[in-house]
C-alpha positions in Angstrom: -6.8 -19.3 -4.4 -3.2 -18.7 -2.7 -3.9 -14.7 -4.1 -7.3 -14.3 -2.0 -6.1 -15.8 0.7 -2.7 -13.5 0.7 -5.7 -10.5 0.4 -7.9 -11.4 3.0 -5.1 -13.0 5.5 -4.3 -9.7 6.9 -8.1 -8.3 7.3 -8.6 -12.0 9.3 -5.5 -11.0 11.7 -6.4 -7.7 12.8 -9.8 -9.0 13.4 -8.9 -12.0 15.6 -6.3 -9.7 17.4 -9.0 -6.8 17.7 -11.4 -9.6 19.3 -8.5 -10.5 21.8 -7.9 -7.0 23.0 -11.3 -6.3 22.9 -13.9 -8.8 24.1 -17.1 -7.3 24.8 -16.2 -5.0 21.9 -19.4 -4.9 19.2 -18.9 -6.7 15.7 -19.2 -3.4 14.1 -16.8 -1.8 15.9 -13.9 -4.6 15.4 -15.0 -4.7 12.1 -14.2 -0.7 12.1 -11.2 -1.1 13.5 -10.0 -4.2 11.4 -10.8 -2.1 8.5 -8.3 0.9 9.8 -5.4 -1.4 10.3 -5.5 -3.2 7.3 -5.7 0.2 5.2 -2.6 1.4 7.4 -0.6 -1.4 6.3 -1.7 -1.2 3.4 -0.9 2.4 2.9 2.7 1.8 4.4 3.6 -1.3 2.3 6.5 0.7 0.1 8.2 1.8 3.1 11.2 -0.5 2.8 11.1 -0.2 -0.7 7.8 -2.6 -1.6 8.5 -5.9 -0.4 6.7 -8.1 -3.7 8.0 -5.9 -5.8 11.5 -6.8 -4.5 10.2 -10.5 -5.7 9.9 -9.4 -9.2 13.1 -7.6 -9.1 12.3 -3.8 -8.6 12.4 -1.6 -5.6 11.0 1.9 -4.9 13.8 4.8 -3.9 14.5 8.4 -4.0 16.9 9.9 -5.8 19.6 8.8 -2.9 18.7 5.5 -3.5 16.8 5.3 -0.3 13.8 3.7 0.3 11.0 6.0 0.8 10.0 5.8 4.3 6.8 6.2 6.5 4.8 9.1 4.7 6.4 9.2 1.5 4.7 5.8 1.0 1.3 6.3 2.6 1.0 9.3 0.5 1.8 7.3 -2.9 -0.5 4.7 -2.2 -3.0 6.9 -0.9 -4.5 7.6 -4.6 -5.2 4.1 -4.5 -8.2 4.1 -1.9 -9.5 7.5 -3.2 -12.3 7.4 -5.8 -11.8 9.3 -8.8 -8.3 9.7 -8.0 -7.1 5.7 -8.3 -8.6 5.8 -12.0 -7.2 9.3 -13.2 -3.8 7.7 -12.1 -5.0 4.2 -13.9 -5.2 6.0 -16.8 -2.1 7.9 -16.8 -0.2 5.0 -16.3 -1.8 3.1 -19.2 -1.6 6.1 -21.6 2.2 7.5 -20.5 3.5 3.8 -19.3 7.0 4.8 -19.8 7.0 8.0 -17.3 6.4 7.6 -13.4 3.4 8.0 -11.7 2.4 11.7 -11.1 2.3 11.0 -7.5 6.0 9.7 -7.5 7.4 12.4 -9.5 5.8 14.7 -7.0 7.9 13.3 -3.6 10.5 12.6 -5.4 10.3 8.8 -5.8 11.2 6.4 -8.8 10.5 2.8 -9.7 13.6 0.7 -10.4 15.0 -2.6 -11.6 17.2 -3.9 -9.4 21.0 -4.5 -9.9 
């Protein structure tokens, strides 16, 4: 129950906040615009380094050690929003579960415990 409400909390913000801005806005277009910010945050969540993953004990960085920034991590969560992509990755991951994704070896990125 916590879980869904973590999911759908966000969506619920932007679409209050999209109401305030925008009063005499249509339901379909808040519900539009809702849509676009949660999938930008979503997009952007890794670019400290992934915030719940720094709850379980592993961060996201390049080969500085940094984390990866802006559009390093909208573009490795992007193949998670884009069909047929998501599952080719799904499956790479559950075949080759030792090696990084192909998108993260790609910019340059790694998944690491941390110390």
């Amino acid at each position: 129950m916590i879980f869904a409400f973590l999911v759908d909390a966000p969506a619920l913000v932007a679409t209050g906040v999209a109401f305030l801005f925008f009063p005499d806005a249509r339901l379909v277009g808040i519900g539009a615009l809702a849509f676009i910010l949660f999938l930008l945050v979503f997009l952007a969540r890794d670019v400290r380094g992934g915030f719940s993953r720094k709850w379980l004990g592993f961060k996201i960085e390049d080969e500085q050690g940094r984390p990866p920034g802006w559009m390093r991590s909208f573009l490795r969560n992007l193949p998670l929003v884009v069909p047929g992509w998501n599952v080719w990755e799904a499956v790479f991951v559950l075949r080759h579960g030792d090696q990084p994704r192909p998108i993260d070896r790609l910019l340059g990125l790694r998944f690491r415990e941390m110390p």
